[in-house]
DRENVEXDO-600964 format. One record per residue (C-alpha): residue in three letters; y, z, x. Coordinates in steps of 0.1 Angstrom, whole numbers, plus 5000, padded with zeros to 4 digits. Each point is the difference from the previous one (the first is absolute). Layout:
N
ALAYZX;...
end
This chain:
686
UNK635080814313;UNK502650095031;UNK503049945000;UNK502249765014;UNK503650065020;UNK501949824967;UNK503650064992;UNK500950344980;UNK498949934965;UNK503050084982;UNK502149694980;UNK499449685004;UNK497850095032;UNK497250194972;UNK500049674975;UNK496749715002;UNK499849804971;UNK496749754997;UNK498649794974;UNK496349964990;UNK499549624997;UNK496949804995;UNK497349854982;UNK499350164964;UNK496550265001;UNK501450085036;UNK500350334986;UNK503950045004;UNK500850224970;UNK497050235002;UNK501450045037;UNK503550074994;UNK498450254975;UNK498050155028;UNK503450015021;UNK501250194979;UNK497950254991;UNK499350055032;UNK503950055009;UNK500350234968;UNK502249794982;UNK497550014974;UNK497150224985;UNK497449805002;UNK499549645000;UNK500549804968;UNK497249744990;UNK500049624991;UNK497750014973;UNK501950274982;UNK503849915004;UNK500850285022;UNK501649825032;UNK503050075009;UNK501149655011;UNK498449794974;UNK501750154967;UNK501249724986;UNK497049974963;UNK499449635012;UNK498950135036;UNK498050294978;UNK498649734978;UNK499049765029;UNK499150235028;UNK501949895026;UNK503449965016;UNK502749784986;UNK503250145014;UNK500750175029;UNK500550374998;UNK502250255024;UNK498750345007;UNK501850265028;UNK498650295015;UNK500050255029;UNK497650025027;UNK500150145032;UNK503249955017;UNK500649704980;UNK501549874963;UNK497649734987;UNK501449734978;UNK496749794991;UNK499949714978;UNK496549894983;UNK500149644995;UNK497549764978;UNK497549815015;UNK499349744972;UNK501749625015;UNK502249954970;UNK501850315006;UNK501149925037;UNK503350074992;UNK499850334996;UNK498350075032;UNK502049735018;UNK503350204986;UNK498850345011;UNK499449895038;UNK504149975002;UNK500550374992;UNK497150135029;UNK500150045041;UNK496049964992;UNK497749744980;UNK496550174997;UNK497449724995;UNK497550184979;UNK496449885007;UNK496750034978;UNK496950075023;UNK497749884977;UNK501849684995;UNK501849995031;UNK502949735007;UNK501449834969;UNK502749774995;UNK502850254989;UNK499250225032;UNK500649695022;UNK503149854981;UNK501850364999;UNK499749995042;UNK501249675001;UNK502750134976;UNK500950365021;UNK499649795032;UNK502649724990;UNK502050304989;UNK500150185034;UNK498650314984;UNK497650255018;UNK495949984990;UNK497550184993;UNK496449934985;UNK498350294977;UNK496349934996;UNK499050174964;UNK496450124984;UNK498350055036;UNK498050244984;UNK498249674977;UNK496349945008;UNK498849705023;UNK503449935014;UNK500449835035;UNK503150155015;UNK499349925035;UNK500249664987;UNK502950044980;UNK502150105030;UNK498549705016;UNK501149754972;UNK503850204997;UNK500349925037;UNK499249635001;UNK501749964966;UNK503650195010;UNK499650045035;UNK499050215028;UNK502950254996;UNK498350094972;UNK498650395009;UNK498250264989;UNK502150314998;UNK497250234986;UNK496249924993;UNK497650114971;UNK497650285008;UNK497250224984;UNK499049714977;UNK503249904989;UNK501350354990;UNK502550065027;UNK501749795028;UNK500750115033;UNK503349905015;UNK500349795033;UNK503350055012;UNK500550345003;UNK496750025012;UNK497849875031;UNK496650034988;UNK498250124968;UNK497149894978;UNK500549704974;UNK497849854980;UNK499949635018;UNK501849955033;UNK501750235022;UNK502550234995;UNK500949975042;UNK499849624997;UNK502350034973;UNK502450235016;UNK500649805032;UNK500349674981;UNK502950174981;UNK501650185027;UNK499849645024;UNK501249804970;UNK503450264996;UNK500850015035;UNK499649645003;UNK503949964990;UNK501750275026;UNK499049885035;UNK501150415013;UNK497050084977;UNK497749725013;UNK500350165033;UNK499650324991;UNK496949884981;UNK498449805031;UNK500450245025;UNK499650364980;UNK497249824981;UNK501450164965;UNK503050114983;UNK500550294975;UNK500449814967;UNK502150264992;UNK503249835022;UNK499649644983;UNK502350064970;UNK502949715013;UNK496549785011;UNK498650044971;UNK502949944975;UNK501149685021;UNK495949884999;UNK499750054962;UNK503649834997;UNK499349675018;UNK496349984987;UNK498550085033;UNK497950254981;UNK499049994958;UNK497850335002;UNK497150034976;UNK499250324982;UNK496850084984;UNK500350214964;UNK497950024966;UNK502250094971;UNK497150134984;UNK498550285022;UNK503150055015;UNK498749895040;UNK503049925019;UNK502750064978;UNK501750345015;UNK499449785036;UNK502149694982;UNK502750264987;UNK500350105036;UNK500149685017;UNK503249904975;UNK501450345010;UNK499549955035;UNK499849685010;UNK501449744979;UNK503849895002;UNK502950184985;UNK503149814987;UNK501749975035;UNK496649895019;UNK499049694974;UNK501649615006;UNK503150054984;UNK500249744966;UNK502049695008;UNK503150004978;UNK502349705001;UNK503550014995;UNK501649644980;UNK497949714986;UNK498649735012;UNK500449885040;UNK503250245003;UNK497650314993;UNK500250265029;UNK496950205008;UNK501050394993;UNK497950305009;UNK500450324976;UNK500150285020;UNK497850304988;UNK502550275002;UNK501450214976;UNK503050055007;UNK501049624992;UNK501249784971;UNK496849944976;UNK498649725001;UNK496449944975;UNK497849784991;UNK498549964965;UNK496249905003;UNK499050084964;UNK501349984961;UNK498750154973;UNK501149974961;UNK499250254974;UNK500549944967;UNK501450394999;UNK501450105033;UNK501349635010;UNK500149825030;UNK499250195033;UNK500749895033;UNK498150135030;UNK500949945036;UNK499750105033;UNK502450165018;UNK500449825036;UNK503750195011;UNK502350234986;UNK499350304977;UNK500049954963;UNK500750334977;UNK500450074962;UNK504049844993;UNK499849785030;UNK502249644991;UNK497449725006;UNK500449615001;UNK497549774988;UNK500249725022;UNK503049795001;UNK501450184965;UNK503450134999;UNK499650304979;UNK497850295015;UNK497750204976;UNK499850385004;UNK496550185007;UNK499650234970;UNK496550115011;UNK498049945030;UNK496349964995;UNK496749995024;UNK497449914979;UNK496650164999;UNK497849774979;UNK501749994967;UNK501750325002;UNK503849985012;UNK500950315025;UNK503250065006;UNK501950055038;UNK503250025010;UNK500049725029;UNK498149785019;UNK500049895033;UNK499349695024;UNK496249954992;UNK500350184961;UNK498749834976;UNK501850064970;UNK501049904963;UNK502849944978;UNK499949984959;UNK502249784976;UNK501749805023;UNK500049634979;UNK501249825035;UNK497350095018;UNK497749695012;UNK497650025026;UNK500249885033;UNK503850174994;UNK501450155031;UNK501950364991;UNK503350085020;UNK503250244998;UNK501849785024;UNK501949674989;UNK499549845028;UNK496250024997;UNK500049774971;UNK498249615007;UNK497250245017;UNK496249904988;UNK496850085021;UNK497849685015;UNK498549894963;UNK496650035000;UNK497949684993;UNK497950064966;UNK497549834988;UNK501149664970;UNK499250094968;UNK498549734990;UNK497750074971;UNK501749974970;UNK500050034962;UNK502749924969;UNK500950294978;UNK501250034969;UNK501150314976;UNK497450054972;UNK502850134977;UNK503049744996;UNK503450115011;UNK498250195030;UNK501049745027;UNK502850155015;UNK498450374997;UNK496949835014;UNK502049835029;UNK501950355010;UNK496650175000;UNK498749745027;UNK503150055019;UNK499350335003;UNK496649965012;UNK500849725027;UNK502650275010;UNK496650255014;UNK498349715012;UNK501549735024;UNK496649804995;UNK500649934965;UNK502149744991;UNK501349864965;UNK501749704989;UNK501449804972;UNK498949655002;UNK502349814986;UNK498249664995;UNK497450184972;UNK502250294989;UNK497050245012;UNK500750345022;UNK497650025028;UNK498650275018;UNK498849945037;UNK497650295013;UNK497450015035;UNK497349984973;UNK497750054969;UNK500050375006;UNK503750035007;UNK501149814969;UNK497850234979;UNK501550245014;UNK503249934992;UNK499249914963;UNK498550374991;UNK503250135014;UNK501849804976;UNK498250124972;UNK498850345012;UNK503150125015;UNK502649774984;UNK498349924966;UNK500949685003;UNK497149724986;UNK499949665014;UNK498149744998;UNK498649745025;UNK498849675012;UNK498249915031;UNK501449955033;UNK503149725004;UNK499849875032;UNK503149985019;UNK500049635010;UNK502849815015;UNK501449665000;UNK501049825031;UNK501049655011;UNK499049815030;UNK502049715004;UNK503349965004;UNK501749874968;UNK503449874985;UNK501350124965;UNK502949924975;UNK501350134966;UNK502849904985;UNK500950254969;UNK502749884976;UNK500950114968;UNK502649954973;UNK500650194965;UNK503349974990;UNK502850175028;UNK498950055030;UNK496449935010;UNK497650045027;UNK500049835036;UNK498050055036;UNK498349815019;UNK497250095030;UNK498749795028;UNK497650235016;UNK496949935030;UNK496950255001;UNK498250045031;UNK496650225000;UNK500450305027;UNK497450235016;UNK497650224982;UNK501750324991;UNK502949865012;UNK501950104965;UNK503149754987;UNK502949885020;UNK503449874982;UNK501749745019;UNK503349874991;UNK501049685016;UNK502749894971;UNK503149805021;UNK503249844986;UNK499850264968;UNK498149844982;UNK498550354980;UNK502550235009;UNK499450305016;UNK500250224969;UNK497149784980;UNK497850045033;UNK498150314987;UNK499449934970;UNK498049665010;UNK498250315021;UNK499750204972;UNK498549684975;UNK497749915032;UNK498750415001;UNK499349984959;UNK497149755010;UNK498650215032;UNK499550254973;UNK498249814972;UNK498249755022;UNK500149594995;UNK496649854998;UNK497850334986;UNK502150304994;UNK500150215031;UNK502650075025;UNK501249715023;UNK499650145041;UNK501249895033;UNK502249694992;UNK503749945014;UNK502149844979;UNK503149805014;UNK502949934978;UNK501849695013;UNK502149794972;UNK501050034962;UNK502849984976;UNK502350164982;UNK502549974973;UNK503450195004;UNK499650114965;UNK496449994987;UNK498450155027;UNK498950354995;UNK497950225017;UNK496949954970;UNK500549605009;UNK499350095036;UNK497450264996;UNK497849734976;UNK500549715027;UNK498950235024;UNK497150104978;UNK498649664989;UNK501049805037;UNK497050285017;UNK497649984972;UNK500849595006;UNK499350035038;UNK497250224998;UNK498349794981;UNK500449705024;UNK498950235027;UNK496350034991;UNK500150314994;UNK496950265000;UNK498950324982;UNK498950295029;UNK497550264994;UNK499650365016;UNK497650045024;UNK498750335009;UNK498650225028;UNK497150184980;UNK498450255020;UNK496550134980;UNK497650255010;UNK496549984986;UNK496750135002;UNK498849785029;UNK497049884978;UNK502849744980;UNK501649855029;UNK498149664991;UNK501450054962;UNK503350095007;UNK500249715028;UNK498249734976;UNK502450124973;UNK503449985022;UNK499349685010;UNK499249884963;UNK503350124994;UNK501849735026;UNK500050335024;UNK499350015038;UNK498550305015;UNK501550065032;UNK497750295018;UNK497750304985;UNK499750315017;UNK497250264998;UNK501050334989;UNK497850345005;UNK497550114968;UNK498949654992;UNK503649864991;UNK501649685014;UNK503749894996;UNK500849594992;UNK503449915008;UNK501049604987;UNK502949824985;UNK500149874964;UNK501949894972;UNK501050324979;UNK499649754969;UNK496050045004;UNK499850375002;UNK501050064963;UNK497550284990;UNK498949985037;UNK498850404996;UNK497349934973;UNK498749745020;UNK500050235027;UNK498250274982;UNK497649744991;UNK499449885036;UNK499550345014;UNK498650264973;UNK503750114993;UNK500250145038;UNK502749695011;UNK503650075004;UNK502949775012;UNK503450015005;UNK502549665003;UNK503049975021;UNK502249664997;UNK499349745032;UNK501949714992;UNK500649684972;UNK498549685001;UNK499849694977;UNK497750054967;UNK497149705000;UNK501649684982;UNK497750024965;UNK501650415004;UNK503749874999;UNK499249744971;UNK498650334978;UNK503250195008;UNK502049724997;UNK498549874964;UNK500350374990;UNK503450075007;UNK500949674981;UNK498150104971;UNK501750325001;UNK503649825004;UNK499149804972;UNK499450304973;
end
């Protein structure tokens, strides 16, 4: 491949950093193995089936044969330092791929030929879209038998858009590709290397009007000047190129290796990440700056917890120059920490170096502050500094765990908080109303996960019950309530008095506190504890246990005694005058309802739509996939998908997948609410 006029590739200038991202069998970790090899990091590439990879070393991704974490590999090549990131594929491990796109300039959608488009490939572009980052498509195993490629470019295009190109195209049966940049004409396996090369070439200078003239009047232009077209193209999607490799014979891997070296975006060329500076409607949009010579600013996209070394934090650097004793702030704290060592990681191994740079991607050890999502700093003044959060999927399948050994709860507890700290999908809780600790994960898959860490990793045994749906309680009516709580023992006794109105708000809408006391009558200082009694019931629920939502409550009238009245009177008047207005408010008992997204062999759609629908579901659109496989999206209560994936491996030969994602609550069916409610009185009652 030629070479284009790019900058001098020395610093920040010599640095692309790209994450493989899509579906799982896409083939990313026998590609990054291929990449490798290839660029002489490596011997020789490692194998699945034996254990050998160097990006899935965890023993679980051993045992299971595929990805569950993303990994971060560097190399040389060319003219160019490579940071790549292999990513999973599977839907309940989203996180980790949705993590890793905040650290790259380039999200490489990694496609199976034989399979073709699949749901994680299209939600990782939406993802790298919404993000602003810089595209490109790798088509992997073109050199499987009976594939239709010509048709899978066809489908790519009407699925992501037009601007999606070929950059090189297979040739001599699928055992090398032929680029289409560089060069005007050539032989390829289906369509036309010259087609391909003018469609490229038009589509680049498309966004510099000096080109465009150039183009129309000299009838071509030497591909070789379109570095700044080509950057800005790939930067504001005009262009996602597709490249055509097979990690297994090794067909257009040294041509992929180039095309990161030559052609896609170093640190200063890439859409900038949008930091904001302050909280909430006072934040100010800030651009980092990719120079060197700056204060440092970071961004941690990843946490990891050994039992042995401790907790990690790895991060992107976006400005500044970080070295071995450099002084670093974690976000708003006051006390820096000092880099002992500075790590790039290669797999599981931890190489040292003695700096990074804008566009590193490095790693620091035993540093128990460390979160993710952090933002690193040496300045004060860069402290209330986060990045644009990124909007991850609601865990919403959940399960209650409990230690197997007793007096394990608060080691069990510390061992999920140091799991929740790797993955921002997971999410536990204490629920206070059954005295149960809860564990919210994207899926079966991704709470099983987490359990074999606990006992593999952490040797900690648990036991546990079957999914607790996260119901709510809401009101809707408005609603008056009163408690008058009086007590006397002998001295001084109890006194407070609440006149409170409810009123039902918006879905989502949250709680809203209103105090319209006048004259004094609860002074000012007894105000938050009637707040604080009224919050004790949002938490354990009224009418079936669960958490009250999206009420106001206005305080307007009461009493008090200039000597009796405490702040317990006020907080049990506050308590008992909600629970006595909710329950004149005809209250109701929400359910989750989810998004569930399942792809199926397209020989079950009837059973899988039959089955939805059974389950007081509505299926909203299907969608046929390439290789016989069809995709049903619908809405429906998560309470009927308890053991949803046997069902699912019944329906379709064990070949059905599905992942959920939360839409929205809405009111459970009336003889639903009397079973919730009759259970939560029985359980009151023991």
């Amino acid at each position: 491949m030629s070479s284009l006029s790019n900058p001098v590739n020395t610093g920040i200038a010599a640095i692309r950093s790209l994450a493989l991202v899509g579906q799982t069998a896409s083939g990313k970790t026998s590609l990054t193995e291929a990449l490798l090899c290839k660029a002489g990091a490596i011997g020789a590439p490692g194998s699945l089936e034996r254990g050998t990879t160097v990006s899935d070393f965890d023993p679980m991704e051993r045992r299971v044969q595929h990805s569950l974490n993303s990994t971060l590999m560097h190399f040389p090549h060319g003219g160019a330092q490579i940071h790549l990131i292999d990513t999973p594929g599977m839907p309940d491990c989203v996180g980790q791929s949705m993590t890793a796109l905040e650290a790259v300039e380039t999200a490489a959608i990694v496609i199976n030929a034989q399979t073709g488009i699949e749901m994680m490939a299209s939600r990782m572009m939406d993802w790298a879209a919404h993000r602003g980052l810089c595209r490109m498509i790798i088509v992997n195993k073109i050199d499987a038998q009976g594939l239709d490629l010509p048709g899978l470019v066809a489908k790519i295009q009407a699925t992501f858009g037009k601007e999606c190109l070929p950059l090189n195209l297979p040739a001599a049966q699928g055992t090398q590709v032929v680029d289409c940049f560089f060069n005007p004409s050539g032989e390829a396996d289906f369509s036309s290397v010259e087609t391909a090369h003018r469609a490229l070439v038009e589509q680049v200078v498309e966004v510099d009007p000096g080109f465009v003239d150039r183009y129309l009047n000299d009838g071509d232009v030497d591909p070789r000047e379109l570095h700044a077209p080509l950057e800005q193209a790939l930067r504001e999607g005009h262009l996602v190129p597709i490249c055509f490799v097979s990690a297994r014979n090794g067909a257009g891997v040294a041509e992929l290796l180039d095309v990161i070296d030559l052609l896609l975006p170093n640190p200063t060329e890439g859409n900038p990440p949008q930091f904001f500076k302050g909280e909430g409607a006072d934040a100010k949009e800030l651009h980092a700056q990719p120079d060197a010579s700056l204060h440092v600013i970071a961004h941690v996209f990843k946490v990891t917890v050994d039992p042995y070394v401790g907790k990690m934090g790895i991060f992107r650097i976006h400005q500044g120059t970080v070295t071995r004793d450099s002084q670093l702030y974690i976000g708003d704290g006051r006390k820096p920490f000092k880099v002992g060592h500075l790590f790039m990681l290669q797999g599981k191994d931890h190489v040292e170096v003695p700096r990074g740079i804008p566009g590193d991607l490095c790693a620091v050890a035993k540093v128990d502050e460390m979160h993710f999502d952090a933002v690193l700093h040496d300045a004060a003044e860069d402290d209330h500094l986060h990045l644009k959060p990124l909007e991850f999927p609601v865990p919403v399948h959940g399960l209650a765990i409990e230690p197997k050994r007793r007096g394990d709860e608060q080691r069990m507890w510390e061992i999920l908080q140091k799991l929740v700290d790797e993955d921002p999908c997971l999410k536990v809780e204490h629920a206070a109303s059954t005295n149960e600790t809860v564990v919210y994960g994207l899926g079966e898959l991704h709470l099983r996960t987490l359990l074999e860490r606990m006992s593999d990793t952490y040797k900690c045994e648990v036991s546990t019950r079957p999914p607790r749906i996260a119901y709510r309680e809401t009101v809707t009516v408005p609603a008056e309530g009163h408690h008058r709580h009086k007590k006397q023992s002998g001295g001084a006794g109890q006194f407070g008095e609440v006149f409170l109105r409810i009123e039902p708000l918006a879905r989502g809408a949250g709680f809203e506190f209103v105090d319209q006391v006048k004259g004094g009558t609860i002074p000012g200082q007894f105000l938050p504890a009637v707040e604080k009694g009224v919050r004790q019931v949002l938490d354990s629920g009224v009418v079936a246990g669960y958490p009250v939502k999206d009420v106001r409550v206005i305080v307007y009238d009461g009493k008090h005694h200039s000597v009796d009245s405490k702040e317990v009177a006020f907080v049990t008047a506050g308590r008992k005058a909600f629970i006595d207005a909710v329950m004149k408010a005809q209250p109701i008992v929400l359910e989750p309802v989810v998004k569930v997204e399942i792809t199926a062999p397209e020989f079950s759609m009837g059973d899988i739509t039959g089955d939805l629908s059974a389950k007081r579901g509505q299926v909203n659109g299907t969608r046929t996939m390439q290789a016989g496989s069809i995709t049903v999206h619908g809405l429906v209560p998560l309470s009927e998908l308890n053991g949803y994936q046997a069902r699912l491996n019944g329906m379709t030969g064990g070949q059905g997948r599905y992942t959920l994602e939360l839409s929205h609550y809405e009111a459970v069916p009336p003889s639903a609410q009397t079973l919730l409610t009759s259970q939560y009185k029985a359980r009151d009652d023991d």
